[in-house]
C-alpha positions in Angstrom: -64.9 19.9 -208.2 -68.6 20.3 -207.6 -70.2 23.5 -207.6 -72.2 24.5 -204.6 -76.3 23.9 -205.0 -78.4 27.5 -205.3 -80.4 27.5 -202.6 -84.1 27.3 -202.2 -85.9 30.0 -201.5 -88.8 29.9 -199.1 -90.9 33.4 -199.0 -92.4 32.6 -195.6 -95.8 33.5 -193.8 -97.3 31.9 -191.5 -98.0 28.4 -190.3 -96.7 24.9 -190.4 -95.9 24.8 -194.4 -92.7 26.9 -194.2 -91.5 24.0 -191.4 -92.6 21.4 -194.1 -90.8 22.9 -197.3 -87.6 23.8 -195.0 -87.2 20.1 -194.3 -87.8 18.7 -197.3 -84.8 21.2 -198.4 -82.3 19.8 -195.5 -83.7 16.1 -197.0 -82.5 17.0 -200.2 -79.3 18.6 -198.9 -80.1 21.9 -200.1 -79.3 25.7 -198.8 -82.5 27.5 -197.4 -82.4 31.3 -198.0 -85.8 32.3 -196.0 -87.4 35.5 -196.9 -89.2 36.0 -194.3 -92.1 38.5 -193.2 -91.7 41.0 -189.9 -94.4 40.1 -187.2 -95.7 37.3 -189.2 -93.0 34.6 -189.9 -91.4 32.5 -187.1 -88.4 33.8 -185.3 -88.0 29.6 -184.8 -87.7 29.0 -188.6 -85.3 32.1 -189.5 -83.4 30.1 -186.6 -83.3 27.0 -188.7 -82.9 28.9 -192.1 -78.8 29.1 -193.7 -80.0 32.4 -194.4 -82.3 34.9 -193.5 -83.8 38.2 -195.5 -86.0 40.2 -193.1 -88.3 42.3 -194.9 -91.3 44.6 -193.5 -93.7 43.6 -196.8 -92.9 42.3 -200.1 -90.5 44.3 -202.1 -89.9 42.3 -205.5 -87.1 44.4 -206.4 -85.1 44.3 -203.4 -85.8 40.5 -203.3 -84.7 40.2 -206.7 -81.6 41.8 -205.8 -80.6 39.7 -203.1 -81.5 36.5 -204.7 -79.5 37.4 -207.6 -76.7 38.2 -205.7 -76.6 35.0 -203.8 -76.6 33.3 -207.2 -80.3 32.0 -206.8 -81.6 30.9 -210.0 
């Protein structure tokens, strides 16, 4: 049995990159957990994201938290 991949996780602006780095993670077959950034990151990308983490500004400990509890490495 094969484990399940940890997923990549995109903190998320602005701009075209995030688009980039989120397809090059579906290229390589692997979950996107998007942490992305109120008024500022793409509704359109959270759309394409497995998962989403809406945050206001960066909080390191609360991201922490959820990474570690989605097994993110």
């Amino acid at each position: 049995m094969t484990a399940e991949p940890s997923p990549v996780v995109l903190l998320a602006g602005e701009g075209q990159m995030p688009f980039r780095v989120l397809e090059g993670a579906r290229e390589a077959g692997q979950p996107l957990l998007l942490v992305a950034v109120e008024e500022t990151t793409s509704p359109d990308l959270a759309n394409q994201a497995d998962e989403v983490i809406w945050v206001r500004h960066l909080k390191l400990g609360r991201l922490r938290k959820e990474c570690s509890e989605r097994n993110v490495k």
